[in-house]
VOGU-3710 file (C-alpha; in Angstrom, 3 decimals, decimal comma):
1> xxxxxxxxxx> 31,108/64,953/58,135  30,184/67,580/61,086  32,233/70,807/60,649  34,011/70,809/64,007  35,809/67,601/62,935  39,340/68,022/61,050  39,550/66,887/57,893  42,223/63,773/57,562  45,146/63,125/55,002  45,789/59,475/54,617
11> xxxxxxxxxx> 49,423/58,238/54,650  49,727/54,884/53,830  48,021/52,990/57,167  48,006/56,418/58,838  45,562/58,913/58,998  46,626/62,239/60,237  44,519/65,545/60,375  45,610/67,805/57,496  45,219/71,306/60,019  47,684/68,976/63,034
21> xxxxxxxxxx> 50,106/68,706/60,246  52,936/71,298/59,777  56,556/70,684/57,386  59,405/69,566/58,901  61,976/71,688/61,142  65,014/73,386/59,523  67,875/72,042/60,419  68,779/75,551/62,261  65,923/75,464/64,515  67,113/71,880/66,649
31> xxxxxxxxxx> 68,840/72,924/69,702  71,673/70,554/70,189  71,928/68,194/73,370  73,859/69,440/75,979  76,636/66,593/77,656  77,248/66,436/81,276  78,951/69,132/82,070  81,312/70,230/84,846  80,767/73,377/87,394  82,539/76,423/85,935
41> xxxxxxxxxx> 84,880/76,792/89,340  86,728/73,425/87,881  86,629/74,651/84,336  88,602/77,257/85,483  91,149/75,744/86,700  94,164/75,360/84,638  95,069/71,944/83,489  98,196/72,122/85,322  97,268/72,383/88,704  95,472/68,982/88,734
51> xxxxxxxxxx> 98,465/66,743/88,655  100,143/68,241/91,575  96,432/67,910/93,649  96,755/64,364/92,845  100,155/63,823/94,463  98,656/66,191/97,106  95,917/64,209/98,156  98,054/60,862/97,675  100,177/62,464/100,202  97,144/63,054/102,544
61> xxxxxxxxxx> 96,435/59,667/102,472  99,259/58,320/103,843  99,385/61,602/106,307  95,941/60,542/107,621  97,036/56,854/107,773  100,360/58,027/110,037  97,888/60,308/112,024  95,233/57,396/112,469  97,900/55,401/113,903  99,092/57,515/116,576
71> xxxxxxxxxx> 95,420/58,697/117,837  95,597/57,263/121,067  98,945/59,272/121,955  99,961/61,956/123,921  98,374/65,210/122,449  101,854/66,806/121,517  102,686/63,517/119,526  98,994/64,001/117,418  99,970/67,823/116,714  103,689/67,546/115,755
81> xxxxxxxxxx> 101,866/64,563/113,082  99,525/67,308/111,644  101,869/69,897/111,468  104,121/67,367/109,497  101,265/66,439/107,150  100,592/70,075/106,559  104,429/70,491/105,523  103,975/67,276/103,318  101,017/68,431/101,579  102,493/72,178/101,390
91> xxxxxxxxxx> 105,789/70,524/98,889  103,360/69,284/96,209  101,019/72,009/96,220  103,946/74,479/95,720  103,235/73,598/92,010  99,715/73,947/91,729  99,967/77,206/93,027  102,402/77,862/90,416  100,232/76,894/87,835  96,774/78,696/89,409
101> xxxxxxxxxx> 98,641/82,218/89,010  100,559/81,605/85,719  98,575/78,912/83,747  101,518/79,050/81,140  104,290/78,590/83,132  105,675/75,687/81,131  106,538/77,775/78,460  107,077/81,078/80,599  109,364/79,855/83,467  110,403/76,020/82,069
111> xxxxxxxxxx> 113,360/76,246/85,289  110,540/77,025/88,134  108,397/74,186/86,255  111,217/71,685/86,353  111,549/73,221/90,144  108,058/72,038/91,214  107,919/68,751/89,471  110,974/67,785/91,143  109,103/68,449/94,184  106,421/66,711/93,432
121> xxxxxxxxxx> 108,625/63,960/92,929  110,776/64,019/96,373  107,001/63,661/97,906  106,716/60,427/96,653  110,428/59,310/97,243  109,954/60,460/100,696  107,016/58,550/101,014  108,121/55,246/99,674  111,537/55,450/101,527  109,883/53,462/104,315
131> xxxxxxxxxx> 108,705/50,700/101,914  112,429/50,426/100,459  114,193/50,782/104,282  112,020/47,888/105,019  112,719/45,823/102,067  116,261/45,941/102,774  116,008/45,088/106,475  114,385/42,191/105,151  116,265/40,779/102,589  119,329/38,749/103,270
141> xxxxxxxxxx> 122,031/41,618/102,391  124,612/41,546/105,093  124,709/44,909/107,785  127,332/46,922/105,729  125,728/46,334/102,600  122,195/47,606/103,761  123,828/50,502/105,259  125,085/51,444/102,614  122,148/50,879/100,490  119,845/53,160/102,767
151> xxxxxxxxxx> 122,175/55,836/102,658  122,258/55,630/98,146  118,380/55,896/98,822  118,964/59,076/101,694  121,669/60,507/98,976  119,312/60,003/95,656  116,643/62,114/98,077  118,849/64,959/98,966  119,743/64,953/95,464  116,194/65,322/93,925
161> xxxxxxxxxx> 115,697/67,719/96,824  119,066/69,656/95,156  118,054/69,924/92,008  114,885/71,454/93,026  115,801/74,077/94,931  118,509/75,124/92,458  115,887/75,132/89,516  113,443/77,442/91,338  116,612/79,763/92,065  117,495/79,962/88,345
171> xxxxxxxxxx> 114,245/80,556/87,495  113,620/83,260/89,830  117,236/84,595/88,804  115,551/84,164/85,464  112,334/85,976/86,364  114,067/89,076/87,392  113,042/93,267/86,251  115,298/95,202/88,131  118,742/95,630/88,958  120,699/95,074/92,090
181> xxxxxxxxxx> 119,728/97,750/94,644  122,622/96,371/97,059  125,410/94,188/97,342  124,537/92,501/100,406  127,784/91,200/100,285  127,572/90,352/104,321  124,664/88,679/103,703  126,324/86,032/100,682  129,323/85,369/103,352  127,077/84,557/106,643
191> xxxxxxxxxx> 125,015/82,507/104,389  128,121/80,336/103,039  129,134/80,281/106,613  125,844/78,760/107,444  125,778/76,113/105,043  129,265/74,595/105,445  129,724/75,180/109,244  127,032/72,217/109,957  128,400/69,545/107,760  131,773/71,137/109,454
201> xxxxxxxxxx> 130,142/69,574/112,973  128,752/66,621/111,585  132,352/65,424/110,309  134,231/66,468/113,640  131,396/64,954/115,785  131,470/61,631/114,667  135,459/61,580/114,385  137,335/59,328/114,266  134,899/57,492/111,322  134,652/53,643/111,469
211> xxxxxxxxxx> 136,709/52,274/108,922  133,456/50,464/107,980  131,513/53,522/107,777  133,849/56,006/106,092  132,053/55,725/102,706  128,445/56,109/103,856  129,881/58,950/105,933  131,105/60,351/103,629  128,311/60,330/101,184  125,716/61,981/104,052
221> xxxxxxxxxx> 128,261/64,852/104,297  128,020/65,530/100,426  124,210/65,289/100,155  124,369/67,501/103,621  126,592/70,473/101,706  125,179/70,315/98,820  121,508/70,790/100,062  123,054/73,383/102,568  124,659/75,479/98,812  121,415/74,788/97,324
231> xxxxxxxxxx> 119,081/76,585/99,864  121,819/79,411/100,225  122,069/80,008/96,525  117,826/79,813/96,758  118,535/82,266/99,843  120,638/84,762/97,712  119,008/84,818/94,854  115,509/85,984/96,831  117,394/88,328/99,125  118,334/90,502/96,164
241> xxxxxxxxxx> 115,620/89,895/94,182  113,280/91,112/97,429  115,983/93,993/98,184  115,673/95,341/94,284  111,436/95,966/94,689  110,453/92,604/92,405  107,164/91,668/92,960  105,402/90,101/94,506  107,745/91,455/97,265  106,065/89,643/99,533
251> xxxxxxxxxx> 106,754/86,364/97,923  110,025/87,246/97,596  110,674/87,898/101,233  108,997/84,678/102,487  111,125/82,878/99,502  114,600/84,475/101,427  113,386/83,942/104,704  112,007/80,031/104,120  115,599/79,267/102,075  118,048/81,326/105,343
261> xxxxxxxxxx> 115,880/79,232/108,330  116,303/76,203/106,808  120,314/77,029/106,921  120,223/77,928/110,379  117,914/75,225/111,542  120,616/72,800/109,926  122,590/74,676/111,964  120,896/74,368/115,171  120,827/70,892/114,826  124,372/70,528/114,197
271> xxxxxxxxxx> 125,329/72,927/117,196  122,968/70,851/119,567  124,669/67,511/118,370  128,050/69,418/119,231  127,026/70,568/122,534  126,076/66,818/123,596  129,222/65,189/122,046  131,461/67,979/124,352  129,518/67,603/127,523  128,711/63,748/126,456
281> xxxxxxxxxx> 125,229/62,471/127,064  122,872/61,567/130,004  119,973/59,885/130,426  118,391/63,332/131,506  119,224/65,000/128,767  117,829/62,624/126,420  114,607/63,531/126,451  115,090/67,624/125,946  117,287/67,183/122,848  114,586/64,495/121,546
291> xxxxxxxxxx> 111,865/67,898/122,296  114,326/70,139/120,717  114,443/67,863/117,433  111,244/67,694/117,343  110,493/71,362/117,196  113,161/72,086/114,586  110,990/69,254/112,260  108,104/71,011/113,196  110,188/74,500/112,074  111,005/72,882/109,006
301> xxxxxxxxxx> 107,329/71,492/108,069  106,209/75,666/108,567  109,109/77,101/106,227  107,470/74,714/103,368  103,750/76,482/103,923  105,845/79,535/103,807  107,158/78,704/100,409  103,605/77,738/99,601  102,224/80,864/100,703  105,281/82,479/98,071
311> xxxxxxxxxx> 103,721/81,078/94,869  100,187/81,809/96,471  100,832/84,901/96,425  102,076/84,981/92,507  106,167/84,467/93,066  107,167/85,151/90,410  105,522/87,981/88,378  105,771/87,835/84,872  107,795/90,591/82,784  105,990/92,715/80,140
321> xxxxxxxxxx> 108,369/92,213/77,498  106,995/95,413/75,799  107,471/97,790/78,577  111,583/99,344/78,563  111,590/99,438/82,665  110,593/95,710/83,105  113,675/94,530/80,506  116,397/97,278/81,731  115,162/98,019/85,753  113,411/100,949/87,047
331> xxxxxxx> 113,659/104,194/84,924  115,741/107,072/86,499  114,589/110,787/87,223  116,637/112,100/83,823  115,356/108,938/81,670  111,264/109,749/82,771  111,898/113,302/82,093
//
C-alpha cells in the first residue's frame, strides 16, 4: 500500500479511513436549533396591549369602509370622516397605551383596567348599532315598539359608556400621592351646573312629550345625566388631582380638560337646540345648525385623542409604596428638616 494513502477500518460493509475518523460529540458541544423567531420591537411589547390593537384595527376597518364610501364627496364631508375615525380608533387604543407604560396594570390599577376594557367594548357596540337599527327597521315590530327598542340599544351604550368613565375616575382617585392643594369648590358647582343644565333643555324643548313617547323620553334623559355626572365626576377627580402636582401633570390636565369640554359641548348642543325651538326653525337656518353639529362631533372625536395622548403620556404614575411622601403627600419644610 503507497504511504500517502490512509489506512482503512472496516465496519461491517463500510470502510472508513482510521485518521478521517474522530469519537462522537458530547452532548454539550450541539448547539440547539433556533425556532422562528419574532423581531425584538414586538417582544417587547407587553401582552396586554395586543388585544386592544385588535379592536383598534377592527375599528379601522370599518372607518376605512365609511371613508371609501363617501370618496366622491365634498372635501369637508371626507375630513369630518377621518377626523371621526381618528376619534374611533383613539377609544380603543386608550388601553393599549395603558398597558405600554404600566405592563402590570391588571394587578396595579384593576379600576383603570376595567375602565379601558369597557371602552374597548362601547367600540364595538357603537359599531354594530347600525347592524341592530337595521334589523329592527326590518323586522315586523310595529313603530312604537322599534322605538323603543333603539332607544334600550342607545341607553345600554350610554351605559357601558358610564361605567367607563366612572372606573377610570376611581382609579385615578385610586392612583393618587398627594393631598388636596385646593378646594376648587367653584369649580365642583359650575361643573354640576354643566351636566344637568343640558338634559334641563332637552326635557323643556321637546315639552309637552307625546304620550307615546314619554317612556323613551324619558329613558334618553337618564342615559343623558348620567353620562353628563360621569364625565363631571371624571372632570373633578383630574382637576384636583392636576391642581395637587400628580404626575404626569400633563396627563392629568388633558384628563380635566377632555372630561369639562365634553360637558360644555353637551351643553352647546343643548343651548343651540334651545335657541332654534325659541326663534323656531327656517329653511335657512337649517343648514348652519347642521355645520355647527358637525363641528361639535368633530370637537368630540379630538377630546378622545386627548385622552389618548393622557395615558401616552403615563396617566397615571405608579406610587412607590416604600417612599413616606408618595403614601402621606409631599413632605413639609419642618418634616425634611
Amino acid at each position: 500500500m503507497p504511504a500517502s494513502m490512509p489506512s482503512t477500518r472496516r465496519f461491517g460493509s463500510l470502510a472508513i479511513p482510521t485518521d478521517a475518523y474522530s469519537p462522537p460529540m458530547r452532548q454539550e458541544e450541539w448547539v440547539e436549533p433556533r425556532g422562528p423567531q419574532l423581531p425584538g420591537v414586538l417582544t417587547r411589547i407587553p401582552l396586554g396591549v395586543w388585544p386592544f390593537v385588535a379592536v383598534a384595527l377592527l375599528e379601522a376597518l370599518g372607518q376605512w369602509e365609511q371613508i371609501r364610501s363617501i370618496q366622491a364627496g365634498h372635501p369637508v364631508d371626507v375630513a369630518e370622516a377621518v377626523i371621526g375615525a381618528i376619534g374611533g380608533l383613539a377609544v380603543p387604543l386608550i388601553g393599549a397605551a395603558l398597558f405600554l407604560r404600566h405592563p402590570s396594570a391588571h394587578r396595579t390599577m384593576p379600576a383603570i383596567t376595567l375602565g379601558v376594557v369597557l371602552l374597548a367594548a362601547l367600540t364595538v357596540v357603537d359599531a354594530l348599532r347600525d347592524v341592530v337599527l337595521e334589523g329592527i327597521v326590518q323586522s315586523e315590530l310595529d313603530f312604537e315598539t322599534a322605538t323603543l327598542a333603539s332607544t334600550g340599544y342607545s341607553v345600554i351604550q350610554a351605559l357601558v359608556r358610564v361605567f367607563a368613565v366612572i372606573y377610570i375616575a376611581l382609579g385615578l382617585d385610586d392612583a393618587r400621592r398627594f393631598d388636596d392643594r385646593t378646594r376648587a369648590s367653584g369649580v365642583r358647582v359650575l361643573l354640576l351646573v354643566a351636566a344637568l343644565l343640558a338634559p334641563a333643555i332637552t326635557a323643556v324643548v321637546g315639552w309637552p312629550w307625546p304620550q307615546e313617547h314619554v317612556v323613551t323620553t324619558l329613558l334618553n334623559l337618564a342615559a343623558q345625566v348620567a353620562t353628563n355626572l360621569a364625565w363631571t365626576y371624571l372632570a373633578w377627580i383630574a382637576v384636583r388631582g392636576w391642581a395637587a402636582g400628580e404626575a404626569p401633570n400633563l396627563g392629568w390636565g388633558l384628563t380635566a380638560m377632555v372630561a369639562a369640554c365634553n360637558l360644555f359641548v353637551i351643553v352647546l348642543a343643548a343651548m343651540l337646540n334651545l335657541i332654534v325651538w325659541i326663534i323656531g326653525p327656517t329653511e335657512s337656518q337649517v343648514p348652519v345648525v347642521f355645520e355647527v353639529y358637525r363641528l361639535l362631533l368633530a370637537v368630540l372625536a379630538v377630546l378622545w385623542v386627548l385622552l389618548l395622548a393622557a395615558f401616552w403620556l403615563g396617566l397615571p404614575a405608579e406610587p412607590d409604596r416604600s417612599t413616606p411622601d408618595l403614601v402621606e403627600g409631599p413632605l413639609t419644610d419642618s418634616e425634611e428638616s
